[in-house]
C-alpha positions in Angstrom: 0.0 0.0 0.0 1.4 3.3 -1.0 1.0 6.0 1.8 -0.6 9.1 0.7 1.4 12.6 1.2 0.4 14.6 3.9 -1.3 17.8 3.0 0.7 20.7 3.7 0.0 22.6 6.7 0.6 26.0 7.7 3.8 24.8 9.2 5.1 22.9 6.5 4.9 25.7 3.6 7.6 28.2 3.5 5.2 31.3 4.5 4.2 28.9 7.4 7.8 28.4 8.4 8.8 32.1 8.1 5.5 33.4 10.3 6.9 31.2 13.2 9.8 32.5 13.5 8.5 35.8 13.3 6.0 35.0 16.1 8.4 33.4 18.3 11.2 35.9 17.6 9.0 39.4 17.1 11.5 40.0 14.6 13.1 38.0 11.9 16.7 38.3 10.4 18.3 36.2 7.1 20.6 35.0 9.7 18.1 33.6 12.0 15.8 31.8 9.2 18.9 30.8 7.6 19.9 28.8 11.3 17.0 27.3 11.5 16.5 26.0 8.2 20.1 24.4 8.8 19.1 22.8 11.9 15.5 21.4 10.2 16.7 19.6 6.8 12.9 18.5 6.7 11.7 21.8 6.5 10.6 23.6 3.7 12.7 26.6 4.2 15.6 24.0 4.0 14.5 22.8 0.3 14.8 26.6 -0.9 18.8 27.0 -0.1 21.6 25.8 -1.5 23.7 24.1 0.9 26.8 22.6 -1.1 29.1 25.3 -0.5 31.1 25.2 -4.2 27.6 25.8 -5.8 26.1 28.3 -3.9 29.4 30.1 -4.1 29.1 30.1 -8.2 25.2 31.2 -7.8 26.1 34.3 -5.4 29.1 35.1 -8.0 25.9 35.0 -11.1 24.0 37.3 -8.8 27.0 40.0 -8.0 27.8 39.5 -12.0 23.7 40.5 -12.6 24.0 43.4 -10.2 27.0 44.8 -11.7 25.1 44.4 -15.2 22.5 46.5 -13.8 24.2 49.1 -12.2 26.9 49.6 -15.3 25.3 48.3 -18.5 23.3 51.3 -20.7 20.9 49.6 -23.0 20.5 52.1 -25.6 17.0 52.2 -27.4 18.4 54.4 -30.6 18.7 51.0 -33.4 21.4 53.0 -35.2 24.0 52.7 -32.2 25.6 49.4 -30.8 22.8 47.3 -28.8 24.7 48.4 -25.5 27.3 50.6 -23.6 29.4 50.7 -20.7 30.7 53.5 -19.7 34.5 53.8 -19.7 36.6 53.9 -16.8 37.5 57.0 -15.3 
């Protein structure tokens, strides 16, 4: 017999997880939910990290690249100019 999968409950959906430790706490930091999903690898604040340490380390390096594309990238809209610029150094 194949056992059926429990419906999620307030306290097993991310929102759920997050809104008790903000009760418990008053206040809720990264730090703090990041703890505590360590600690509960059942959780489903756990599921939404990246725990090998090699690969989160490559996808915070694609978000810094993204953020400097934002902040120094000019997409120009005119068609007769290149399809982008950056500005040059000073």
């Amino acid at each position: 017999m194949i056992a059926k999968a429990k419906k999620p409950t307030k306290h097993t959906t991310v929102a759920g997880e997050l809104e008790t430790l903000r009760g418990r706490r008053k206040l809720i930091t990264a730090a703090s939910v990041v703890e505590w999903a360590k600690q509960h690898p059942d959780s489903a604040l756990h599921r939404q990290f990246t725990w090998d340490r090699n690969e989160a380390a490559y996808k915070w390096n694609l978000h810094q690249a993204r953020n400097l594309i934002r902040v120094h990238v000019t997409v120009l809209k005119n068609d007769t100019e290149p399809p982008c610029s950056m500005p040059s150094a000073p």
